[in-house]
N, C-alpha and C positions, 0 to 999 in steps of 0.2 A: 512055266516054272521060273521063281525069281533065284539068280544065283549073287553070292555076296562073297568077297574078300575084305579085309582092310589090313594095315601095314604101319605100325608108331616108324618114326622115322626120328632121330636127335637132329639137334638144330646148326648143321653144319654143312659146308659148302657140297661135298660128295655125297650128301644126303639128295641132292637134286636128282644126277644123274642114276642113283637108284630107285627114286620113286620113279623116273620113265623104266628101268630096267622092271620095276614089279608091276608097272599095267599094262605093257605090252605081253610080259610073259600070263598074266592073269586073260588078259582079251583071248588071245590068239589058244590057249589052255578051253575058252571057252569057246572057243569057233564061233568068234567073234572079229573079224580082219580087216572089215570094210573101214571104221574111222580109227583104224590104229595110229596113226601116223597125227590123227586131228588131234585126238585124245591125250598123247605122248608131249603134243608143244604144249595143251594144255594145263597140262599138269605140272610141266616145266615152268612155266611160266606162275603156276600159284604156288607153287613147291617154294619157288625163289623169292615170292613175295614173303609166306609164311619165315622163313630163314633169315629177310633182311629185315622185314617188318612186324612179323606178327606173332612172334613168340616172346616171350619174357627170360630173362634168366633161369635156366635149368629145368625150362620145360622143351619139347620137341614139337614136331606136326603127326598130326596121322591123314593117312590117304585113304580112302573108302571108296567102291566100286559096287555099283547094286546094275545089275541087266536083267532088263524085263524084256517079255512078249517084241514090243515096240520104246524100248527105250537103257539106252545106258545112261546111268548116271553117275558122274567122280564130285568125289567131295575133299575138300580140304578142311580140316583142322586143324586151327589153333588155340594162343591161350591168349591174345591179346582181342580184346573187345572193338577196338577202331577200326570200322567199317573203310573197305577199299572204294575207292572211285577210281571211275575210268577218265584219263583225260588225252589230250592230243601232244604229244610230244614235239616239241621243238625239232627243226630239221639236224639243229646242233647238238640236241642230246643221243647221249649213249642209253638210257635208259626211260622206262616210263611208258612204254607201249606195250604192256603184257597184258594189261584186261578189254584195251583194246582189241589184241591181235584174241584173249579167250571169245569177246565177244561174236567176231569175225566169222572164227570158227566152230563154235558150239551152234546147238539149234534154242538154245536158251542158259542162262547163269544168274546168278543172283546171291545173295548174303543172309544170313540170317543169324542171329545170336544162338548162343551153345550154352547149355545146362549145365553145371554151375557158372561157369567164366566161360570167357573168349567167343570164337564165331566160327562157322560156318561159310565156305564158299565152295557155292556148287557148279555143275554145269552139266546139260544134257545132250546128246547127240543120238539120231537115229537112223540104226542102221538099215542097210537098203534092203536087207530084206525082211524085214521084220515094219517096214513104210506103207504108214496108213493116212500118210496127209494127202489132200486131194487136191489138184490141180487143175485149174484154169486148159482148154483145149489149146492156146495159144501159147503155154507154156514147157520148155522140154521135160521131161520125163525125168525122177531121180533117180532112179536105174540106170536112164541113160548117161545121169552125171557120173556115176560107179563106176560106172565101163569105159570111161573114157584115158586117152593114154595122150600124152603132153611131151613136147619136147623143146628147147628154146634154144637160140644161136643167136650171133650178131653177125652181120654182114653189112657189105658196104653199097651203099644206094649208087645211080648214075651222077647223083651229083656228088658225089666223094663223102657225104655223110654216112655215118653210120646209124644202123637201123637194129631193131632189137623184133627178133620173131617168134612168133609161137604159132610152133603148129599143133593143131590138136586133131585126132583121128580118133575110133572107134578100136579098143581091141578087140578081136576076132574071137572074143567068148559067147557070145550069143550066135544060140542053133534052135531050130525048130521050122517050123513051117513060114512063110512067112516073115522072117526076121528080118532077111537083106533089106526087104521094102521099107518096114517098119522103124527100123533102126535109120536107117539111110531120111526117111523123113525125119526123126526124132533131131538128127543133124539139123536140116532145116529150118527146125521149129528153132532149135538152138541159135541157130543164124538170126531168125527174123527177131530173136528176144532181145539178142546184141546190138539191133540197130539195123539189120539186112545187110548181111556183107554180098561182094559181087566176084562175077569171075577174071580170069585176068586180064581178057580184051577191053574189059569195062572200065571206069573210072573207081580208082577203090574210093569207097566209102567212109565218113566219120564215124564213128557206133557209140555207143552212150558210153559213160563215165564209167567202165566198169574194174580198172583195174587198183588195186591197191597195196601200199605198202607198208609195210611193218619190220622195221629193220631190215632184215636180210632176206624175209619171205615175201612174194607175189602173190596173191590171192585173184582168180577170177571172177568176179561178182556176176550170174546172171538173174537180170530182173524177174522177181516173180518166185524166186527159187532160194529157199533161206540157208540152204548150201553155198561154202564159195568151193572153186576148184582151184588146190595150192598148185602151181608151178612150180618145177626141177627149175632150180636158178643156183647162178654162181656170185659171187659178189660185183665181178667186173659187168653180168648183164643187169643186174640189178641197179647199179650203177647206171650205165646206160639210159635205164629205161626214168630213172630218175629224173636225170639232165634232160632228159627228148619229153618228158610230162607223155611218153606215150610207146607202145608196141605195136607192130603188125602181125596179127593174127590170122593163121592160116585153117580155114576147116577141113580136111580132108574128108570124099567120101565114100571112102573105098579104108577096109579095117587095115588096123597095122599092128603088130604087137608091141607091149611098151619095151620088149628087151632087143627092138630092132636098135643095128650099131648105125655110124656115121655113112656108109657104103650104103645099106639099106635104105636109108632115109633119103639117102641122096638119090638112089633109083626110083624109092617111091613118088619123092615129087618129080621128078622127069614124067614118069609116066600119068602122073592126074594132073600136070600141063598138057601135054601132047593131047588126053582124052576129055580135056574143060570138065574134070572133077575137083578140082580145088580153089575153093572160095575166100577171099581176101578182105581185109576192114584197117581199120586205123583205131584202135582204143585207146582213150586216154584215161589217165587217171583222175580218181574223184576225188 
């Protein structure tokens, strides 16, 4: 069953932060939760194009919301006909990375002209459980990306440099017969997608170009998988991981929940060192 909302919105700065407050309350309204967070930048980010660029005098935007079976779709409307392109921003600009970063993270977007005037941009995302794309046996699992829980620090290497981490673990929401195994590979498979990370007696590992920046957000790219996985980041590690052109990435694999605090985290990796459950790499960006 297809469900629809939309929302006129005037053409003014506060108009932003309301069109995220009406698609997350419209998603979540429709027990819909998995790409809230994806959806919410995305909208932001056309919301503020629509406001600085795409409306005329004394016209506004509307935001439109359609979810199907296998698909949500948000769409932006304006009144200005001049098609957006996406291009790479300058290390020095403040702005100019927003269809970028939609591109990133939607599973598809694109433009299209509006009856009588202006245009259309849309963009799709689908959610994991309603996920019928078919994947390669060498690739992880999208459920498995759903389920996964992220956490990042910086700490200081043996040679005095600073290093930027991410550990990534399984939260403890999958039950059924079977699971621990299944899931515990699915980790694996994740590994060997990233380039093969290693354990700590080993030599860590380079892994492909997968990580990305966009302003203030970290995106994980893994090969094969037309999801990125956003990282929890603060500006000082974003920063960080800037200047070093790279993070160390931990897999955990043994589950964790993502509301464990700084104590927790810290006992958990004591303990998948002590038992060589925790697998190590070197990412850089692409």
């Amino acid at each position: 069953m297809a469900l629809t909302t939309q929302h006129f919105f005037e053409a003014r700065p506060e108009s932003i932060s309301q069109a995220r407050s009406f698609t997350s309350e419209a998603l979540t309204y429709w027990g819909l939760p998995d790409r809230v967070e994806d959806i919410r930048l995305c909208v932001s980010e056309l919301a503020t194009n629509a406001v600085v660029h795409g409306t005329v005098p004394g016209h506004g935007f509307l935001v439109k919301l359609d979810a199907q079976e296998e698909t949500v779709r948000m769409e932006v409307h304006d009144s200005h006909r001049q098609h957006p392109k996406a291009r790479q921003a300058a290390d020095t600009d403040t702005s100019g990375r927003g269809l970028i970063l939609v591109a990133a993270l939607a599973d598809g977007w694109g433009v299209q002209d509006r009856t009588p005037s202006g245009k259309i941009v849309w963009c799709c995302f689908k959610p994991a459980g309603g996920m019928t794309v078919l994947l390669t046996p060498s690739t992880p699992d999208l459920r498995l990306l759903v389920s996964l829980a992220a956490w990042t620090w910086a700490d200081t290497r043996p040679d005095g440099h600073e290093a930027a981490h991410i550990l990534i673990t399984r939260a403890p929401a999958l039950t059924g017969s079977g699971t621990a195994e299944t899931a515990e590979a699915g980790v694996q498979r994740l590994s060997a997608s990233l380039g093969g990370l290693a354990g700590a007696r080993e030599v860590v590992p380079e892994l492909e170009r997968c990580l990305q920046i966009f302003g203030d957000q970290v995106l994980l790219h893994v090969p094969g998988v037309s999801r990125r996985l956003r990282l929890p980041t603060r500006r000082p590690w974003t920063e960080l991981v800037a200047r070093n052109a790279e993070a160390v990435p931990l897999l955990g694999l043994d589950p964790l929940p993502q509301t464990a605090d700084a104590v927790r985290i810290d006992a958990y990796l004591d303990a998948m060192l002590a038992s060589d459950r925790l697998i190590f790499g070197r990412a850089q960006l692409r």
